[in-house]
Every structure is written in structure tokens, then in C-alpha cells.
C-alpha positions as CSV (number, residue, x, y, z in Angstrom):
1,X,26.8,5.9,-6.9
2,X,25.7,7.4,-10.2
3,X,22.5,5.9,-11.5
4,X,21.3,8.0,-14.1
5,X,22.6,5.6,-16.7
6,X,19.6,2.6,-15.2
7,X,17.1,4.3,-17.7
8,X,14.0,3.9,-15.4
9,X,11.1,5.0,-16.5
10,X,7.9,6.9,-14.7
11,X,4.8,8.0,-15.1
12,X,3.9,11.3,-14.1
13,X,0.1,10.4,-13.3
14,X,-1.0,7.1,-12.1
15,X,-2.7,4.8,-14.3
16,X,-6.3,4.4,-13.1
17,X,-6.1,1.1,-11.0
18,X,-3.1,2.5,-9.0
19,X,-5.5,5.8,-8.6
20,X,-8.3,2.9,-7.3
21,X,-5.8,1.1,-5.1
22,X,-4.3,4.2,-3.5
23,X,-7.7,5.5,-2.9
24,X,-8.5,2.1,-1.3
25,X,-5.8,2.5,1.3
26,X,-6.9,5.9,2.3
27,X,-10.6,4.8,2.9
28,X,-9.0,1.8,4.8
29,X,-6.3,3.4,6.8
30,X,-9.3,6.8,7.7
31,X,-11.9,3.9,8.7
32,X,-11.8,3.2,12.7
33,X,-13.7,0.2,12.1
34,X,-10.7,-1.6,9.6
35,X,-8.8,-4.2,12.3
36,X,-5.1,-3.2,12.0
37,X,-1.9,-5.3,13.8
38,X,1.3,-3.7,15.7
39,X,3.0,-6.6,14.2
40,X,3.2,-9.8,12.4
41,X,2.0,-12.3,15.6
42,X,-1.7,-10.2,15.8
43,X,-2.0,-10.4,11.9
44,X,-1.3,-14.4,12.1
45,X,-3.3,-14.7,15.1
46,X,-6.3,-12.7,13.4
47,X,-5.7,-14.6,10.7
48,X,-5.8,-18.1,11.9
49,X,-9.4,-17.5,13.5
């Protein structure tokens, strides 16, 4: 499949709210104390309390 006719378009550097939200998710995802769920049931369950 040959896509270099789509024309997409990227940025090299992230604007700075992408920069914030990937930042974010590293904090989150390095912090012991953030809750996280094996799979969708634990996330509705946590989230229904």
C-alpha cells in the first residue's frame, strides 16, 4: 500500500500542551500511589464508588 500521496502533516516538536500532557502521563504512570486497572471491569467498578 503506497501512502505517500495522503499528504499528512507533522510536527517535529510538540506543541506545548502536548509537551504538558505527555509530561502528565509520565508523573502519573512513575507515581505508586496513582490507582491503575488490569482491565475495563476494575476501572467501572472504581468508578461506580
Amino acid at each position: 500500500m503506497d501512502i505517500s500521496n495522503l499528504n499528512v502533516q507533522t510536527d517535529k516538536d510538540p506543541n506545548k500542551a502536548t509537551e504538558a500532557a505527555v509530561e502528565e502521563g509520565r508523573r502519573i504512570a512513575a507515581d505508586p500511589n496513582v490507582p491503575g486497572y488490569k482491565d475495563m471491569a476494575s476501572l467501572r467498578s472504581a468508578l461506580d464508588e
